[in-house]
Structures are given as C-alpha cells and as structure tokens.
SEFIZA-3560 file (N, C-alpha, C; in Angstrom, 3 decimals):
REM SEFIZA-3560
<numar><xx>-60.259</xx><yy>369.142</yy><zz>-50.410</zz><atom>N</atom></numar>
<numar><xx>-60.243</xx><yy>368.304</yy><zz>-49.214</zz><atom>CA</atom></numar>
<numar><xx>-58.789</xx><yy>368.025</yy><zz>-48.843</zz><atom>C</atom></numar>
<numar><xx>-58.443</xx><yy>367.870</yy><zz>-47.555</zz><atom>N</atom></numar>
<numar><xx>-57.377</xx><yy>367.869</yy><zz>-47.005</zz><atom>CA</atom></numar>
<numar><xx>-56.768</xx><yy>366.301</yy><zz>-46.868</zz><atom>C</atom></numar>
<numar><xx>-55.841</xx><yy>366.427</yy><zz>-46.743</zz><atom>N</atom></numar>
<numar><xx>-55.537</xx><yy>364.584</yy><zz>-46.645</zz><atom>CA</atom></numar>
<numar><xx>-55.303</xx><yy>364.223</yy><zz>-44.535</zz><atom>C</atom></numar>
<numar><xx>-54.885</xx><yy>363.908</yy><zz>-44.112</zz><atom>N</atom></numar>
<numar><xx>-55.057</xx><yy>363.567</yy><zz>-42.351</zz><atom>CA</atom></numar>
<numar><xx>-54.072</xx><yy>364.227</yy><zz>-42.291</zz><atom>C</atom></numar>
<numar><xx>-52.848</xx><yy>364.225</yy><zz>-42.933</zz><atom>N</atom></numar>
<numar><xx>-51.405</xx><yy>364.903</yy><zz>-42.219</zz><atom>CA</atom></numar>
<numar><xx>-51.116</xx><yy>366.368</yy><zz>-42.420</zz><atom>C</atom></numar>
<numar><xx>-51.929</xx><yy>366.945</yy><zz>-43.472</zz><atom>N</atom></numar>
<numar><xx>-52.775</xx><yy>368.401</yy><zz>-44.084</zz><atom>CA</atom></numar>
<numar><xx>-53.470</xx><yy>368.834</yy><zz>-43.096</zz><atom>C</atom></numar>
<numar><xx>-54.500</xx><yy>368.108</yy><zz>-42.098</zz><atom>N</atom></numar>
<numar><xx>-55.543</xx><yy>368.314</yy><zz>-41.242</zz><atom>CA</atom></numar>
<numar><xx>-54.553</xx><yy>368.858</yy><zz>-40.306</zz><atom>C</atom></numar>
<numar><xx>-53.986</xx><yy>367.610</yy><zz>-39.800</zz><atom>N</atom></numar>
<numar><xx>-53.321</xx><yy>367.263</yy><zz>-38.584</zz><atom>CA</atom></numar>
<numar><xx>-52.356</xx><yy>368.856</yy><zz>-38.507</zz><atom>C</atom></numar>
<numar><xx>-51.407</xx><yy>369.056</yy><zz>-39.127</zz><atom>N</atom></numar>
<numar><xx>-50.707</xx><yy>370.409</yy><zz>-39.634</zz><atom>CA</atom></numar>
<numar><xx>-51.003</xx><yy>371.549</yy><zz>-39.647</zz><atom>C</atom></numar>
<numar><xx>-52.518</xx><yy>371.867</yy><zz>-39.652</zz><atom>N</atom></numar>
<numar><xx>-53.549</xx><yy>372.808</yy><zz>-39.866</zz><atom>CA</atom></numar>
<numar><xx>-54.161</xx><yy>373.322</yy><zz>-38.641</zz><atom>C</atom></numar>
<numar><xx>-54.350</xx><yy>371.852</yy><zz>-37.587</zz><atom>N</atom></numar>
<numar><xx>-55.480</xx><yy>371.738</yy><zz>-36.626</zz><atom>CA</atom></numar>
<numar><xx>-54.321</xx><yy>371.527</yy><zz>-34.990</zz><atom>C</atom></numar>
<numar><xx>-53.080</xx><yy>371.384</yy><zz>-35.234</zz><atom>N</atom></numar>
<numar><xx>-52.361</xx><yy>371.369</yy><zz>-33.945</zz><atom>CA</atom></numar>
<numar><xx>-51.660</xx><yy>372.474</yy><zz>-33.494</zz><atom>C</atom></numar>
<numar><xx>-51.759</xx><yy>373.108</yy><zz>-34.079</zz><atom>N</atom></numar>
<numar><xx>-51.485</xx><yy>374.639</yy><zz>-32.855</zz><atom>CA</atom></numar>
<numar><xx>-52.312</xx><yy>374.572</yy><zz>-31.987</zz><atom>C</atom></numar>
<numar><xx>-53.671</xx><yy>374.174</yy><zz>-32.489</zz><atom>N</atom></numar>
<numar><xx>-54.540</xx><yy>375.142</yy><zz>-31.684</zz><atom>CA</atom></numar>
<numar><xx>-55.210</xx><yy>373.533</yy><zz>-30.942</zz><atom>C</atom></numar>
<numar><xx>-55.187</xx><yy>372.557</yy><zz>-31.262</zz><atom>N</atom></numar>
<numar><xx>-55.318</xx><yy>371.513</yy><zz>-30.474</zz><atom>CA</atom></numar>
<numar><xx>-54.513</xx><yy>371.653</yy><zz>-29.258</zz><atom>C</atom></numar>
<numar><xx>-53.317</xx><yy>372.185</yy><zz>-29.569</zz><atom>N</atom></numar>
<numar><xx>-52.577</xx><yy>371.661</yy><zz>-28.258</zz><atom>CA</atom></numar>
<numar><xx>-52.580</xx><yy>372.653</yy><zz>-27.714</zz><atom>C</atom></numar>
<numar><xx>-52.977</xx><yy>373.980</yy><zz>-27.924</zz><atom>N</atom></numar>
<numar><xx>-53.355</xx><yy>375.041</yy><zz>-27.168</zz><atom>CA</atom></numar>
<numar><xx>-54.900</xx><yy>374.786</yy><zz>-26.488</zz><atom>C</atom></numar>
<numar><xx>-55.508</xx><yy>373.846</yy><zz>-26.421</zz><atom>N</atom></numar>
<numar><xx>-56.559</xx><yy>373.563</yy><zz>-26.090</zz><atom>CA</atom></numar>
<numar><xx>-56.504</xx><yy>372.650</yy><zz>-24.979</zz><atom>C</atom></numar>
<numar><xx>-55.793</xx><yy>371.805</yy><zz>-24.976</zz><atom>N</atom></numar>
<numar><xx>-55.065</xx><yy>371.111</yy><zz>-24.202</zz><atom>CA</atom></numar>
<numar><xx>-53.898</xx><yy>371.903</yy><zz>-22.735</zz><atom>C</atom></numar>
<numar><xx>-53.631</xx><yy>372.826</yy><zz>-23.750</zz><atom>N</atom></numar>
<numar><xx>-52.530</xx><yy>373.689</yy><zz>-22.677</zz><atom>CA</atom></numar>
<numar><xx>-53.687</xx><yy>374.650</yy><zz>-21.869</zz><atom>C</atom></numar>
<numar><xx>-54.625</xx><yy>374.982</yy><zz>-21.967</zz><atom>N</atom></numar>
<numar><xx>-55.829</xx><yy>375.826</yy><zz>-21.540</zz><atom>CA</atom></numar>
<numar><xx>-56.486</xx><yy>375.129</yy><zz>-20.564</zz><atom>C</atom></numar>
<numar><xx>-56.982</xx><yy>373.751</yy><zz>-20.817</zz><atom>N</atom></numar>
<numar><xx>-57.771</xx><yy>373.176</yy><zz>-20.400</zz><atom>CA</atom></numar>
<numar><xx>-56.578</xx><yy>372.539</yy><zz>-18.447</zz><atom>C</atom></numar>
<numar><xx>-55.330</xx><yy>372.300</yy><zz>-18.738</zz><atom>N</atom></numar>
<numar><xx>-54.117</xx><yy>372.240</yy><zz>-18.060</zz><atom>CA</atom></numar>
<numar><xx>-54.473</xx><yy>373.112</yy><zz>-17.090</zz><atom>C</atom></numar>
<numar><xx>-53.942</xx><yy>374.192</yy><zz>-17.926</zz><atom>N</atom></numar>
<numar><xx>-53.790</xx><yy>375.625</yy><zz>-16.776</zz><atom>CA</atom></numar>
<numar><xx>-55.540</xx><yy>375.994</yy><zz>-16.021</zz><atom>C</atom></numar>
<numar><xx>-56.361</xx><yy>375.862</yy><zz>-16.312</zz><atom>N</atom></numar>
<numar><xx>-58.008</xx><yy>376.019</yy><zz>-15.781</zz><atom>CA</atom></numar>
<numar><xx>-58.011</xx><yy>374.890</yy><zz>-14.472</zz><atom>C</atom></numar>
<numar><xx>-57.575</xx><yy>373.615</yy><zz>-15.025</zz><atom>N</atom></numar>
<numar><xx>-57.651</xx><yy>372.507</yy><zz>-13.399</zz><atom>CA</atom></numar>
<numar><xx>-56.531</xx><yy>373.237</yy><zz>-12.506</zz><atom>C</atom></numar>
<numar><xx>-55.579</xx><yy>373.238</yy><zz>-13.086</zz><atom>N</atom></numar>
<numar><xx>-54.218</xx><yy>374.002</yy><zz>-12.058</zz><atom>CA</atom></numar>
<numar><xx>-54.704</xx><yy>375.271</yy><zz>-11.369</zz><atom>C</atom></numar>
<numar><xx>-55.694</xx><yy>375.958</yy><zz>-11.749</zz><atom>N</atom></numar>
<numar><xx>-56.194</xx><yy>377.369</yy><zz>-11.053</zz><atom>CA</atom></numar>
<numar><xx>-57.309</xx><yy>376.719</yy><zz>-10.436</zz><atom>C</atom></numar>
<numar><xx>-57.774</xx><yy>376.250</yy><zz>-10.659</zz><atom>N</atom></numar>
<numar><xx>-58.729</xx><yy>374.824</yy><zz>-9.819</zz><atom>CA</atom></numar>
<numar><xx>-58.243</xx><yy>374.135</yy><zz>-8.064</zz><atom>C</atom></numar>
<numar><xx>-57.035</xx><yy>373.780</yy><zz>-9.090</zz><atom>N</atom></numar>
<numar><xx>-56.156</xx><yy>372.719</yy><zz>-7.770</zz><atom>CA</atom></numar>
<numar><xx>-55.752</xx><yy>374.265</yy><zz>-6.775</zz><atom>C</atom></numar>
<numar><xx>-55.579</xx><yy>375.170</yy><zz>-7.177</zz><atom>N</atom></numar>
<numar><xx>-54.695</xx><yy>375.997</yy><zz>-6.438</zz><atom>CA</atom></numar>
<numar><xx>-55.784</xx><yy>376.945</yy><zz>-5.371</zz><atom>C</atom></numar>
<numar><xx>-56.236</xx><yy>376.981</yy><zz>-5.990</zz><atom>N</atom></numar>
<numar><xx>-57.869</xx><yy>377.818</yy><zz>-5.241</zz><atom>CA</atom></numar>
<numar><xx>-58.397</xx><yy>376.723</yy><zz>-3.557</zz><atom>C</atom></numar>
<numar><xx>-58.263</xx><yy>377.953</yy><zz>-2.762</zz><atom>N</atom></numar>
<numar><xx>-58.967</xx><yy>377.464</yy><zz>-1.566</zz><atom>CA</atom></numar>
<numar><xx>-59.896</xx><yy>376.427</yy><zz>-1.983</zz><atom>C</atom></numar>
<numar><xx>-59.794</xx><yy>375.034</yy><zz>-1.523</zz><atom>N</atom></numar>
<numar><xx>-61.295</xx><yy>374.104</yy><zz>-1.405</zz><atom>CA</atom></numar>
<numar><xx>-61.156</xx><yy>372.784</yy><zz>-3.031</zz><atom>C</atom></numar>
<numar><xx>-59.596</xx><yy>373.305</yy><zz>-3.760</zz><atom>N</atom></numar>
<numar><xx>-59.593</xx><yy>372.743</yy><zz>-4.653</zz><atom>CA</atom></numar>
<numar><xx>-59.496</xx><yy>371.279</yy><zz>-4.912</zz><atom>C</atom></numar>
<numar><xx>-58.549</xx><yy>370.957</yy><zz>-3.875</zz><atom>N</atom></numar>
<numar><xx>-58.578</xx><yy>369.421</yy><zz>-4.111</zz><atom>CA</atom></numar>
<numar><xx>-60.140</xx><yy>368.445</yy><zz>-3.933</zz><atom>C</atom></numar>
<numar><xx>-60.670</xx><yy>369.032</yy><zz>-3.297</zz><atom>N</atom></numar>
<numar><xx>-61.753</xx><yy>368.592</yy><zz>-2.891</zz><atom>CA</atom></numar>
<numar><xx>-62.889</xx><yy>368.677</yy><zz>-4.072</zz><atom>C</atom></numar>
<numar><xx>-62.541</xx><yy>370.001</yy><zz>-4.667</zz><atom>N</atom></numar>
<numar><xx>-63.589</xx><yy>369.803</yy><zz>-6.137</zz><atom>CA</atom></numar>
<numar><xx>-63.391</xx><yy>369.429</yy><zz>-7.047</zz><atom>C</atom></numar>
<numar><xx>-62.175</xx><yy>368.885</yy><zz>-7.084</zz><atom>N</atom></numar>
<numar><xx>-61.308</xx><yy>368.164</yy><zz>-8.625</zz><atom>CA</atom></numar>
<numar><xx>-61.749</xx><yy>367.442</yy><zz>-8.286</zz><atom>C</atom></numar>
<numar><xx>-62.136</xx><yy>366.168</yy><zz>-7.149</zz><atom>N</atom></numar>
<numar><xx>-62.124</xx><yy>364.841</yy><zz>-7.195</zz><atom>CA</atom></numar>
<numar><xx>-63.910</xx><yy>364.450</yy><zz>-6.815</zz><atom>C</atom></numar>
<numar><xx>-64.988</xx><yy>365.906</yy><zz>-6.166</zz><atom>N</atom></numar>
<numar><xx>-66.145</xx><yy>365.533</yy><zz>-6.106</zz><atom>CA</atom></numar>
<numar><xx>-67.306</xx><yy>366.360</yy><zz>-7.009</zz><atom>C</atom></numar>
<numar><xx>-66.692</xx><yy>367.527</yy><zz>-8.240</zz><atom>N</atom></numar>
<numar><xx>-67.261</xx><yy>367.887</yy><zz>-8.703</zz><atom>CA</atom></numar>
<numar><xx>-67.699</xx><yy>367.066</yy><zz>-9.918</zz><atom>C</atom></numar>
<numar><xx>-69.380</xx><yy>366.788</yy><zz>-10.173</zz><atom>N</atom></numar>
<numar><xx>-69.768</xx><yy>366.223</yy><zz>-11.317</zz><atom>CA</atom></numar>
<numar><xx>-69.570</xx><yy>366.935</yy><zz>-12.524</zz><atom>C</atom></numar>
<numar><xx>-68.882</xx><yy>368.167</yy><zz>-12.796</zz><atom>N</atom></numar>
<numar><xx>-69.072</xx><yy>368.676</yy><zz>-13.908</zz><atom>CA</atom></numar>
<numar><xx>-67.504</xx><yy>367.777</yy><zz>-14.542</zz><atom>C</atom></numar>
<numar><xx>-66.215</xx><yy>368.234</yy><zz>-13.657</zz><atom>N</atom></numar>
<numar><xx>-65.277</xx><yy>367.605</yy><zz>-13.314</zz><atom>CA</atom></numar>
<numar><xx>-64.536</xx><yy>366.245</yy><zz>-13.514</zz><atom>C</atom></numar>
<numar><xx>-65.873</xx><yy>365.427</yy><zz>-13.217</zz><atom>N</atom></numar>
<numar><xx>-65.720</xx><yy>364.018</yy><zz>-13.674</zz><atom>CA</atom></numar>
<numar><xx>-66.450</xx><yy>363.999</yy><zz>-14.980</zz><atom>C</atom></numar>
<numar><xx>-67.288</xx><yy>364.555</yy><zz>-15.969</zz><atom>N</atom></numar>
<numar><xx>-67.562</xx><yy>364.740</yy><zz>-17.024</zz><atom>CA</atom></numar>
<numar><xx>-66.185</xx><yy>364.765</yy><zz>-17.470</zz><atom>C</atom></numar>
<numar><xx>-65.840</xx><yy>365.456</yy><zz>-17.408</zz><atom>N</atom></numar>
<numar><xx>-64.526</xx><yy>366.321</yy><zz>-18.441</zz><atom>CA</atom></numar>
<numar><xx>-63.062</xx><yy>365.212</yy><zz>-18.523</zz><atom>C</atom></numar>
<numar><xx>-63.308</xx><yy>364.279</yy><zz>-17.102</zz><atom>N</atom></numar>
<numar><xx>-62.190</xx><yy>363.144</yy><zz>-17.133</zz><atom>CA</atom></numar>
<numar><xx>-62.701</xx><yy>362.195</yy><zz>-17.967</zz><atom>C</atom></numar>
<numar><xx>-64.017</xx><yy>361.761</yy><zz>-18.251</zz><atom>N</atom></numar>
<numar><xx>-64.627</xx><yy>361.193</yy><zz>-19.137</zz><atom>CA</atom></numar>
<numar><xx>-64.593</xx><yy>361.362</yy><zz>-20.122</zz><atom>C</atom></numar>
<numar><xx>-64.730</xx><yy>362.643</yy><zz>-20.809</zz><atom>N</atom></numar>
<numar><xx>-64.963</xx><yy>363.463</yy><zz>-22.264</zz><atom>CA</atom></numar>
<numar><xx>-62.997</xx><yy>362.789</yy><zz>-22.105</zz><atom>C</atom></numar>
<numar><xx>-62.417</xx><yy>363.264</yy><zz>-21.715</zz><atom>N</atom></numar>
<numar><xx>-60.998</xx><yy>363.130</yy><zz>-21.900</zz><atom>CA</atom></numar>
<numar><xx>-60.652</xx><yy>361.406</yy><zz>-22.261</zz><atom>C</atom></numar>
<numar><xx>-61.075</xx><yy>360.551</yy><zz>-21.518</zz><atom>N</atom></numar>
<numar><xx>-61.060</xx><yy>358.866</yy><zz>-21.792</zz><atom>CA</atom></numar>
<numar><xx>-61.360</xx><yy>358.841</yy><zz>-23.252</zz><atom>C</atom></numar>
<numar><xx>-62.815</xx><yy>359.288</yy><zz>-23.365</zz><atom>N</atom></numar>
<numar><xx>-63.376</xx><yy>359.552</yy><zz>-24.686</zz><atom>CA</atom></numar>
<numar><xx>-62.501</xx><yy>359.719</yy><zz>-26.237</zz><atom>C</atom></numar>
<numar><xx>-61.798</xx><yy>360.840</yy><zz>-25.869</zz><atom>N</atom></numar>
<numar><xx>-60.639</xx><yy>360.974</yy><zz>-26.511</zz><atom>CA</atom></numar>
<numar><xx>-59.455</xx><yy>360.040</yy><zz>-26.954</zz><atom>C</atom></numar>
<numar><xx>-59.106</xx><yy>359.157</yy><zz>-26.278</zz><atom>N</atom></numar>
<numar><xx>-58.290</xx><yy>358.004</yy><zz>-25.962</zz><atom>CA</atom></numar>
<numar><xx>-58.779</xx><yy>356.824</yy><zz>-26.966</zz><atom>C</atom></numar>
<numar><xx>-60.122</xx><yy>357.025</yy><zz>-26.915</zz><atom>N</atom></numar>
<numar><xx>-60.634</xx><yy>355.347</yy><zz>-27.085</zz><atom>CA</atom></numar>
<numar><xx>-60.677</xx><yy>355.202</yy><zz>-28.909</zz><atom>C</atom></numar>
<numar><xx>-60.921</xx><yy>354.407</yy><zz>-29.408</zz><atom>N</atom></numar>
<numar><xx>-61.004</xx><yy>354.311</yy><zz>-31.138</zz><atom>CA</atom></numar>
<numar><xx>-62.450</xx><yy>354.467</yy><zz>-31.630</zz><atom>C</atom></numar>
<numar><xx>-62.448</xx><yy>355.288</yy><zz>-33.152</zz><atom>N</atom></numar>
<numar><xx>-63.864</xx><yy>355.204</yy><zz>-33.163</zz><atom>CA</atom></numar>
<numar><xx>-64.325</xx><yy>356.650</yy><zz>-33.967</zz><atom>C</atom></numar>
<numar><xx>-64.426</xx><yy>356.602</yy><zz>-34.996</zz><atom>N</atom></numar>
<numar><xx>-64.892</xx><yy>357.980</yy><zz>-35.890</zz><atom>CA</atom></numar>
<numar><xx>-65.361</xx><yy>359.023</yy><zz>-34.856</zz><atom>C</atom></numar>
<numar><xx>-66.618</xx><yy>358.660</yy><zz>-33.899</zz><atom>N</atom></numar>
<numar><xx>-67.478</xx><yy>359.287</yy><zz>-33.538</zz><atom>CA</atom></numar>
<numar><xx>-67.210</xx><yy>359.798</yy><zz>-31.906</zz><atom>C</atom></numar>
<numar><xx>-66.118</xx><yy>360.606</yy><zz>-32.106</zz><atom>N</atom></numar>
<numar><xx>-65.854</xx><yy>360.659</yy><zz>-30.707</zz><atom>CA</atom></numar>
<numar><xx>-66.310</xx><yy>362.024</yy><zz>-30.149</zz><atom>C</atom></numar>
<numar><xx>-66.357</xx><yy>362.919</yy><zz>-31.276</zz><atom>N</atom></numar>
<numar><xx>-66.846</xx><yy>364.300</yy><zz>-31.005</zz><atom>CA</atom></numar>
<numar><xx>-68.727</xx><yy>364.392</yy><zz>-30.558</zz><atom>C</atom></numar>
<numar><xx>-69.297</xx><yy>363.480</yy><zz>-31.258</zz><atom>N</atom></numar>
<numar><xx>-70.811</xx><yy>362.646</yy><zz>-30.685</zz><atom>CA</atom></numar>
<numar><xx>-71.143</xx><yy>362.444</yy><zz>-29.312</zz><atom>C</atom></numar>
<numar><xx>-69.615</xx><yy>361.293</yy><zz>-29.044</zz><atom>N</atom></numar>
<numar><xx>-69.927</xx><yy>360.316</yy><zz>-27.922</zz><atom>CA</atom></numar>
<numar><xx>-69.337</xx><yy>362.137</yy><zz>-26.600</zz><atom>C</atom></numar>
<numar><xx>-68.414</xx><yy>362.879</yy><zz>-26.734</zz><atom>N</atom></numar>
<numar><xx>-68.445</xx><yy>364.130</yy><zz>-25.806</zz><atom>CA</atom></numar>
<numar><xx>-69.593</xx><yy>364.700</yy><zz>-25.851</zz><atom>C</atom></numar>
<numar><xx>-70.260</xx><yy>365.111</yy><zz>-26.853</zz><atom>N</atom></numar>
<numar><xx>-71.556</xx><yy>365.997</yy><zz>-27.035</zz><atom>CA</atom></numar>
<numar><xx>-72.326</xx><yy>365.186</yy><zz>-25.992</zz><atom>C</atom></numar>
<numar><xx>-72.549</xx><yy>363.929</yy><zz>-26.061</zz><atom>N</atom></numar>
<numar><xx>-73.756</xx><yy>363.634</yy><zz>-25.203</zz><atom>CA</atom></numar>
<numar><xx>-73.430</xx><yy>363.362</yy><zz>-23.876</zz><atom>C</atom></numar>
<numar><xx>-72.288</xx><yy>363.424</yy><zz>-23.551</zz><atom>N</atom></numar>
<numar><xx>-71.655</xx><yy>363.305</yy><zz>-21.796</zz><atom>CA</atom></numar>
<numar><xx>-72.139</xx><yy>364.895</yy><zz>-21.400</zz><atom>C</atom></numar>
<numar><xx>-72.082</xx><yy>366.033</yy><zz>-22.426</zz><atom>N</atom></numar>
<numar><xx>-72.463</xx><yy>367.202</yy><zz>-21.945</zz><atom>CA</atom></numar>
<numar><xx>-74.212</xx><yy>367.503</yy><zz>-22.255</zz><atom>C</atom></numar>
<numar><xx>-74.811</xx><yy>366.515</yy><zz>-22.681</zz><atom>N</atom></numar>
<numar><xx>-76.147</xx><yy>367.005</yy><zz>-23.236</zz><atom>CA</atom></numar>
<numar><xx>-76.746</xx><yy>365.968</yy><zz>-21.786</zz><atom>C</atom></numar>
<numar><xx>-78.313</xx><yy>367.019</yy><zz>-22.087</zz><atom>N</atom></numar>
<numar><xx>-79.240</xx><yy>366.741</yy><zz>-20.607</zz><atom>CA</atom></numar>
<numar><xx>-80.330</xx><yy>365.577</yy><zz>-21.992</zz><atom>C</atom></numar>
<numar><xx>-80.303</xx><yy>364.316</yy><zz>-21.403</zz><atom>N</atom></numar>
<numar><xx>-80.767</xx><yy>363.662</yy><zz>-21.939</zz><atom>CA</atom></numar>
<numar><xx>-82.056</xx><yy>363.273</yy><zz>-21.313</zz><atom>C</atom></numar>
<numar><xx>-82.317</xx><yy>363.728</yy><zz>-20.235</zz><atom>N</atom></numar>
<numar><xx>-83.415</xx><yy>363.471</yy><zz>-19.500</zz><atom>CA</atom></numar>
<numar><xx>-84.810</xx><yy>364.290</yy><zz>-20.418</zz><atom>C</atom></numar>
<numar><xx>-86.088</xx><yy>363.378</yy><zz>-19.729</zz><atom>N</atom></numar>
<numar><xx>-87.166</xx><yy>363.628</yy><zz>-20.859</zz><atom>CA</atom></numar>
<numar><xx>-87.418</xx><yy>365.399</yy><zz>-20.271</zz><atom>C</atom></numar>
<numar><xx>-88.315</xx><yy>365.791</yy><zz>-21.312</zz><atom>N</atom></numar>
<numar><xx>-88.635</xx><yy>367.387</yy><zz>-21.239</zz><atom>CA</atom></numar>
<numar><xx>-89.824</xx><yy>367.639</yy><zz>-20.330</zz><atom>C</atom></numar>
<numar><xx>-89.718</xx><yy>368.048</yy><zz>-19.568</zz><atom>N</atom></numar>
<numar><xx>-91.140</xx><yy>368.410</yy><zz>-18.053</zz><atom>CA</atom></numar>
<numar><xx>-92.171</xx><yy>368.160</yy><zz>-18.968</zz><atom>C</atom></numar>
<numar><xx>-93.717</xx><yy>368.359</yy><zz>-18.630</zz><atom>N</atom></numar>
<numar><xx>-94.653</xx><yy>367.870</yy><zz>-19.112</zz><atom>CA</atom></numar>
<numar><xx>-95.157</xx><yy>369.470</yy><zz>-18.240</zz><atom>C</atom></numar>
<numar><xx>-96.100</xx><yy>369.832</yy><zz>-19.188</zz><atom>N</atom></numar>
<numar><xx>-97.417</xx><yy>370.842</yy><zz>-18.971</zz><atom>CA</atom></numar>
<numar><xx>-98.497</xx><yy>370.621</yy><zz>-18.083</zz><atom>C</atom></numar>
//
C-alpha cells in the first residue's frame, strides 16, 4: 500500500493530463461555430461544471458523488 505522497507521485502525470484534455475539448468547444452558446446552455456541460465543484468540495466520496451527476437515476419503464 502506498502512503498519499507515493499516490499523489504515481497518479499526477496523468491527473493533470486529464485536466489538460478536458481544457483543450471546451476550447475546441468555445471555438466551433455555435460554441459560446453551448458552453453556457448545454446540460451535459453544466454536469461537468458540477462534477468539477464536486472536485473542490471535502469528503472521501467524491468519485460516488460524480458517478451519480452522470447516472440516470430515474425509475426503470414498466412493461
């Protein structure tokens, strides 16, 4: 088992390449005919500024609290 600064050492290349990805995807977003307009009214969009708050806030369970901003929680159709 790793200790946090072992993790941390292990897991930030590619964190912040995740971060640098996620950057450059809104920027090809913003730049695209019709973009400003879908950065600020797309619901998938405002998920992802959320999932991002998410990130911010304190709390073991933060990889949970994203999963369910992306999960369809609504009940299952009926037969």
């Amino acid at each position: 088992m790793h200790d946090a600064k072992q993790t941390l050492e292990r897991q930030f290349p590619e964190m912040r390449w995740r971060c640098l990805s996620l950057a450059a995807d809104l920027d090809r977003i913003q730049r695209a005919t019709g973009g400003d307009a879908i950065l600020s009214s797309d619901p998938r969009l405002q998920m992802l500024r959320r999932a991002i708050e998410v990130l911010n806030e304190p709390g073991p369970d933060r990889a949970e609290r994203v999963q369910m901003l992306f999960s369809d929680t609504s009940p299952a159709p009926t037969r």
